[in-house]
Structure formats: C-alpha cells, structure tokens
C-alpha positions, 0 to 999 in steps of 0.5 A, a space after each residue: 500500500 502507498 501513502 502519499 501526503 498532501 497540505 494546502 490551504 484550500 479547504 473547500 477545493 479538496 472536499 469539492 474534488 472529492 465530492 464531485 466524484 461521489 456526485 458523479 458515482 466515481 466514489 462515495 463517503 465510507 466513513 466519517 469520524 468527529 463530523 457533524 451527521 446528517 439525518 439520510 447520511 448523504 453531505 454537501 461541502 457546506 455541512 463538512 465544512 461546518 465540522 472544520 470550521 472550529 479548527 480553520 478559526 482556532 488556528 494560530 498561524 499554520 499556513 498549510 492546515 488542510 490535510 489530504 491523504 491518499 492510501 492506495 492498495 495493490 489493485 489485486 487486494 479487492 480491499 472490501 469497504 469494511 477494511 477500508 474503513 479499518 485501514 483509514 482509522 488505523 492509519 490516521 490513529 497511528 499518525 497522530 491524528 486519530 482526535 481530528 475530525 476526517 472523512 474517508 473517500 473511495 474513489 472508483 474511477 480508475 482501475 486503481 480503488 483507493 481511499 482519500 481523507 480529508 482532515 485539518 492538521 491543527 489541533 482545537 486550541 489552533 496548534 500544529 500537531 507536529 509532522 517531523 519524520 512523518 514520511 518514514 512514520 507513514 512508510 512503517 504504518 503502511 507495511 504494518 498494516 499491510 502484514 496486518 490486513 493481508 495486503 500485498 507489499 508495496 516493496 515487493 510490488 515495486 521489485 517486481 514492477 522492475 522485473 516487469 514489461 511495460 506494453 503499448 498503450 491499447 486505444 480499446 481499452 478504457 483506462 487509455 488516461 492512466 496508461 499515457 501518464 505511466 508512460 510519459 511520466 517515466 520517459 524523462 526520468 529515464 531518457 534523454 532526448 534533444 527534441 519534440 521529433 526525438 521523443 515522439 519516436 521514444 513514444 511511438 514505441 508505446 502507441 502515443 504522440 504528443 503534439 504541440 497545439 499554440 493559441 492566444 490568451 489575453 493578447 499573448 501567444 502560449 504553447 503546451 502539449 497534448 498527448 493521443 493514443 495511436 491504433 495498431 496502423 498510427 491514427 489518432 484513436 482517442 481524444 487529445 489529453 491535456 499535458 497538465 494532467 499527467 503532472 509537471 514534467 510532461 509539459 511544453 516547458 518542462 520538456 523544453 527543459 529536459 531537452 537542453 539538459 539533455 544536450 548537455 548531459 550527452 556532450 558530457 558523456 558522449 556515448 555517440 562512437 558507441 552506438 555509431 560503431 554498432 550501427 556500422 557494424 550492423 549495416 555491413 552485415 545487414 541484407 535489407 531493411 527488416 534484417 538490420 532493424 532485427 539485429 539493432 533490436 537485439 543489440 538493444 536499439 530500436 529504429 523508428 523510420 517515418 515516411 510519406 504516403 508515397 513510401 519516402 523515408 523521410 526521416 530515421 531515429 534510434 533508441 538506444 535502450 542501453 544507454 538510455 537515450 534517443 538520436 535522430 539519424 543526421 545527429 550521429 552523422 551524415 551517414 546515418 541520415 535518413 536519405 541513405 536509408 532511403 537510397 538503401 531500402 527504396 532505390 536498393 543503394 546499399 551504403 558503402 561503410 568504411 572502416 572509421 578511425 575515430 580519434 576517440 578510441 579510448 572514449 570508446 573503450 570506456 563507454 563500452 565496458 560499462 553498457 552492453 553491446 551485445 546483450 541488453 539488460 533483462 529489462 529488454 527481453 521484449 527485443 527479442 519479440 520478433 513482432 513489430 507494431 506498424 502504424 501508417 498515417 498519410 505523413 509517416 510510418 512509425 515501426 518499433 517494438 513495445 514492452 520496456 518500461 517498468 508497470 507503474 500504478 495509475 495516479 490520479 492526475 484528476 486530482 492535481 488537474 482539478 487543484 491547478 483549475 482551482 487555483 486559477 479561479 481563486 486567482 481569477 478572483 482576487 484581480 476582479 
C-alpha cells in the first residue's frame, strides 16, 4: 500500500474534488469520524465544512492546515469497504491524528480503488500537531498494516514492477488516461532526448504522440502539449489529453527543459562512437531493411523510420535502450541520415561503410565496458519479440517494438488537474 501526503490551504477545493466524484458515482463517503451527521447520511461541502470550521478559526498561524491523504492498495487486494474503513482509522490513529475530525473517500474511477481523507492538521486550541519524520512514520504504518490486513507489499510490488514489461498503450481499452501518464511520466526520468521529433519516436514505441497545439490568451501567444493514443496502423484513436494532467514534467516547458539538459548531459558523456560503431557494424552485415532493424533490436536499439504516403523515408531515429537515450539519424552523422536509408531500402543503394578511425578510441573503450553491446539488460527481453507494431498515417510510418518500461500504478492526475483549475479561479478572483 502507498501513502502519499498532501497540505494546502484550500479547504473547500479538496472536499469539492472529492465530492464531485461521489456526485458523479466515481466514489462515495465510507466513513466519517468527529463530523457533524446528517439525518439520510448523504453531505454537501457546506455541512463538512461546518465540522472544520472550529479548527480553520482556532488556528494560530499554520499556513498549510488542510490535510489530504491518499492510501492506495495493490489493485489485486479487492480491499472490501469494511477494511477500508479499518485501514483509514488505523492509519490516521497511528499518525497522530486519530482526535481530528476526517472523512474517508473511495474513489472508483480508475482501475486503481483507493481511499482519500480529508482532515485539518491543527489541533482545537489552533496548534500544529507536529509532522517531523512523518514520511518514514507513514512508510512503517503502511507495511504494518499491510502484514496486518493481508495486503500485498508495496516493496515487493515495486521489485517486481522492475522485473516487469511495460506494453503499448491499447486505444480499446478504457483506462487509455492512466496508461499515457505511466508512460510519459517515466520517459524523462529515464531518457534523454534533444527534441519534440526525438521523443515522439521514444513514444511511438508505446502507441502515443504528443503534439504541440499554440493559441492566444489575453493578447499573448502560449504553447503546451497534448498527448493521443495511436491504433495498431498510427491514427489518432482517442481524444487529445491535456499535458497538465499527467503532472509537471510532461509539459511544453518542462520538456523544453529536459531537452537542453539533455544536450548537455550527452556532450558530457558522449556515448555517440558507441552506438555509431554498432550501427556500422550492423549495416555491413545487414541484407535489407527488416534484417538490420532485427539485429539493432537485439543489440538493444530500436529504429523508428517515418515516411510519406508515397513510401519516402523521410526521416530515421534510434533508441538506444542501453544507454538510455534517443538520436535522430543526421545527429550521429551524415551517414546515418535518413536519405541513405532511403537510397538503401527504396532505390536498393546499399551504403558503402568504411572502416572509421575515430580519434576517440579510448572514449570508446570506456563507454563500452560499462553498457552492453551485445546483450541488453533483462529489462529488454521484449527485443527479442520478433513482432513489430506498424502504424501508417498519410505523413509517416512509425515501426518499433513495445514492452520496456517498468508497470507503474495509475495516479490520479484528476486530482492535481482539478487543484491547478482551482487555483486559477481563486486567482481569477482576487484581480476582479
């Protein structure tokens, strides 16, 4: 089970998020502790509201008093409603804030059931009840009650995600949300990329695209991102997601950030002359153009051609998985471009490779001894699938294989979409 702790200030949103979920049959109230009761057992944000509010007056000067707690099971628990309720007073009493008045949430509209509580972390006299080592507290509570209630091990949850294979998002399903956020949530942790085109290539792997959308706002130009899911032939199969709602860090800035980071951090640790000398290798004794993407992938490298509707390779990019990070072809160099693959596997021009004396052997040598040049990690196992997800549109044709990334539980990026809107209202408010 994982526990994630929120503060703010803003009472009446956390409780609106909240309620709109059991207004909208996503979640409903399973317990409330110290609240005032209503006589059919159904609330509104005023009435709870009215048990804060002693609290929200009595404070002295604490400036984050709200307390919003998440505590999330493994999906394959079935947590009944009657040990959700165990585990929320549980967990609240051993945390110190088993005297305050909360109210305990089950929200239903993803695949993950979890439960929110709502409480102030001020006591009634207005004093912080004190938070210090609360995220190590919180950490051994939960594995307490995990042994106690029977539920499986967030630590053992997480090796085994490692030991696990990410698939490509499938457009049929209808959680297509949550498996685009776990997926470009992780890419920039762990990949480096220097543009838009470098990490639509990363994505495609996965059966996403992302696309920058422009438009005017009070006279001022803004930019952002959306993110689509693509079908098995590369159209557009569901509708366009907002980046504000799988977290910060898939944002137009962000990503605009992490591509100079990345530049810098590949000038650093120049892994290039190893993935060229790969790429020569596997040119010399490729046969065509399935036969050199086979052996890339079992290299630890995926190819992603992009092409027009009359079969023009236009463009070409590599995912090395080894070393985590994503070239376009004319990056590497010339010889890599994509119109001499394009002469290659359209016009049967088969590049002419010549033994390259690069002046940074040493580099080389060092860059190879730390990543493995002929057997990937077993993260990749997935290379070895011989299948290959096709997807043609009218500008491009996307080919790579799926199946790298760690299985990560879905969030709830609602949550913080709902809290950013807020925000925004309040401060629409505040100008008026």
């Amino acid at each position: 089970m994982v526990a994630k702790i929120g503060r703010g200030q803003n009472l009446t949103g956390v409780l609106n998020y909240n309620q709109l979920k059991v207004e909208k049959e996503n979640g409903e109230i399973l317990f409330t502790h110290k609240m005032q009761e209503t006589p059919n057992g159904h609330y509104s944000v005023a009435q709870l509201l009215g048990s804060f509010e002693p609290y929200l007056l009595a404070n002295r000067k604490t400036e984050k008093m709200v307390l919003h707690i998440s505590l999330n099971p493994d999906p394959k628990d079935n947590v009944s409603d009657e040990k959700f309720n165990a585990i929320a007073q549980e967990y609240m009493q051993k945390m110190r804030y088993g005297e305050q008045p909360f109210i305990v949430f089950k929200h239903t509209d993803i695949e993950r059931t979890h439960i929110h509580i709502v409480s102030v972390c001020i006591d009634e006299e207005g004093r912080k009840i004190s938070d210090s080592y609360e995220r190590k507290r919180s950490m051994d509570i939960c594995r307490d009650l995990e042994r106690k209630h029977g539920l499986a091990c967030a630590i053992d949850a997480t090796y085994k995600q490692n030991e696990k294979t990410f698939r490509p998002v499938d457009y049929k399903t209808n959680d297509i949300k949550s498996q685009i956020a776990s997926v470009v949530r992780y890419m920039p942790k762990s990949y480096q990329f220097q543009s838009l085109g470098e990490y639509n290539a990363l994505l495609s792997l996965f059966n996403i695209t992302a696309e920058e959308v422009k438009g005017e706002l009070h006279g001022k130009l803004k930019q952002g991102l959306v993110y689509v899911a693509l079908n098995e032939n590369g159209e557009k199969s569901s509708n366009p997601f907002k980046a504000s709602l799988f977290g910060k860090g898939a944002g137009y800035i962000e990503l605009q950030n992490h591509f100079a980071a990345s530049k810098v951090a590949l000038k650093e640790n120049d892994v290039r002359p190893t993935i060229r000398k790969t790429i020569e290798t596997t040119l010399r004794a490729a046969i065509d153009e399935q036969d050199f993407k086979k052996q890339l992938t079992e290299k630890g490298i995926n190819v992603i051609t992009r092409k027009n509707d009359m079969g023009r390779i236009y463009g070409i990019t590599f995912v090395d998985h080894n070393s985590k990070s994503v070239w376009n072809g004319s990056r590497l160099g010339k010889e890599f471009s994509a119109n001499v693959f394009n002469d290659w596997w359209n016009n049967g021009l088969q590049p002419e490779i010549k033994n390259s004396e690069d002046t940074k052997t040493i580099l080389i040598k060092t860059v190879s001894e730390s990543l493995p040049a002929e057997k990937p990690h077993d993260l990749f196992d997935f290379l070895s699938n011989k299948s290959t997800i096709q997807s043609n549109d009218i500008h491009s044709s996307i080919e790579g294989f799926g199946g790298l990334l760690p299985e990560a539980q879905g969030e709830d990026y609602q949550e913080q979409d709902f809290a950013n809107k807020m925000k925004k209202k309040k401060k629409r408010k505040r100008g008026q």
